[in-house]
C-alpha angles and dihedrals in degrees: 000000000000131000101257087049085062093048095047083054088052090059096048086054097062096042100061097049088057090045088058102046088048097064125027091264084102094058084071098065098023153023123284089240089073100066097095089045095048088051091041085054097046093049078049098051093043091052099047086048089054087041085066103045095058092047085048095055086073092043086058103040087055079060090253114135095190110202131204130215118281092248095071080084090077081075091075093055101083086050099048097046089047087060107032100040107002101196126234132231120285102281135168094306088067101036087056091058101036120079118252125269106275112214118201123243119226133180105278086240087071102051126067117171116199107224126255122291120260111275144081114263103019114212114225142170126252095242081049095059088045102057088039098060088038107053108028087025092249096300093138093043087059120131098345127117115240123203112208139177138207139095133294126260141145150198131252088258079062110250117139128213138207094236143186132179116232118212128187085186124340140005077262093077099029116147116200127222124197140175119202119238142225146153094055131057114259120254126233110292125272084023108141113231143183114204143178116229162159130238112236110226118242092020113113100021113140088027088246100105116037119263111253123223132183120238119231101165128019127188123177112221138177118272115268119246093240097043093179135070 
């Protein structure tokens, strides 16, 4: 590979960085958070490729064609892949295979949970079911229905989970959180839902097991463009 295919690939690079956080197409593989430093990457690549080519136009005239290791080409992979496969979002495949969310168990001194907000149902995270049912033992979750959203997965017994897949940064460090499902049968998997449900007392505490809810209600929707949260 010369020198000026490396820096053509450079350029590619950052294009298509800037080409996925312009668009939603980033929110698959990281936070939302990570829009302004992906685009702040791709204008860097794409200077520093130009950068090059303008140092490499005296190397050549001096009659000089400077190359680069085989393995510059690598360079090219992440782009390729983006165009040609463009992978989705962390779905069922992944949470049957990833351990449960562990939620650490303090003193109850040193946990107070507010109780839910006012409305029926009361509309509530994953993570906050699951530290709910953890932590109080699910006293504030007690005879309220809960509306809840994720994607359907489920485990080799079986059961299957409304499910959602928590990042601090990337797909690389996802945790996922699951509660497990009854009442109605499960929907194929990967399938987003919204459901309305109540939380089943004793199930979640110690934040080892998932907690278990009964579906009342169940309504199939479209993914979300941000499907972590």
């Amino acid at each position: 590979m010369t020198r000026a295919t490396q820096t053509l690939l450079l350029a590619v690079t950052g294009a298509v960085l800037l080409r996925m956080a312009a668009g939603d197409a980033y929110l698959r593989y990281v936070n939302s958070w990570m829009r302004w430093p992906l685009i702040a990457c791709g204008v860097l690549l794409i200077v520093l490729a130009l950068a090059d080519l303008w140092r490499d136009q005296g190397s050549q005239d001096d009659g000089h064609d400077a190359h680069v290791p085989r393995a510059a080409w690598l360079l090219f992979a992440p782009s390729l892949v983006f165009f040609l496969i463009a992978p989705p979002a962390l779905g069922a495949h992944f949470a049957e295979r990833a351990q449960n969310a562990v939620v650490p168990i303090k003193e109850a001194s040193e946990v107070s949970l507010p109780p839910l907000p006012e409305g029926d149902p009361v509309a509530l995270t994953l993570d906050d079911v699951l530290f709910r049912a953890a932590y109080d033992d699910g006293a504030t979750l007690a005879d309220r229905r809960l509306e809840l959203t994720g994607f359907v997965s489920r485990d080799k017994s079986g059961t299957w989970y409304v499910t959602q897949f928590g990042i601090n940064c990337c797909a690389a460090d996802a945790t996922v959180m699951r509660i497990a499902a009854s009442g109605v049968e499960a929907p194929p998997d990967d399938q987003w839902v919204r459901v309305v449900a109540t939380h089943v007392p004793g199930t979640g505490d110690g934040g080892v097991e998932p907690p278990e809810v009964t579906i009342e209600q169940i309504e199939p929707i479209e993914a979300p463009k941000n499907q972590y949260s």
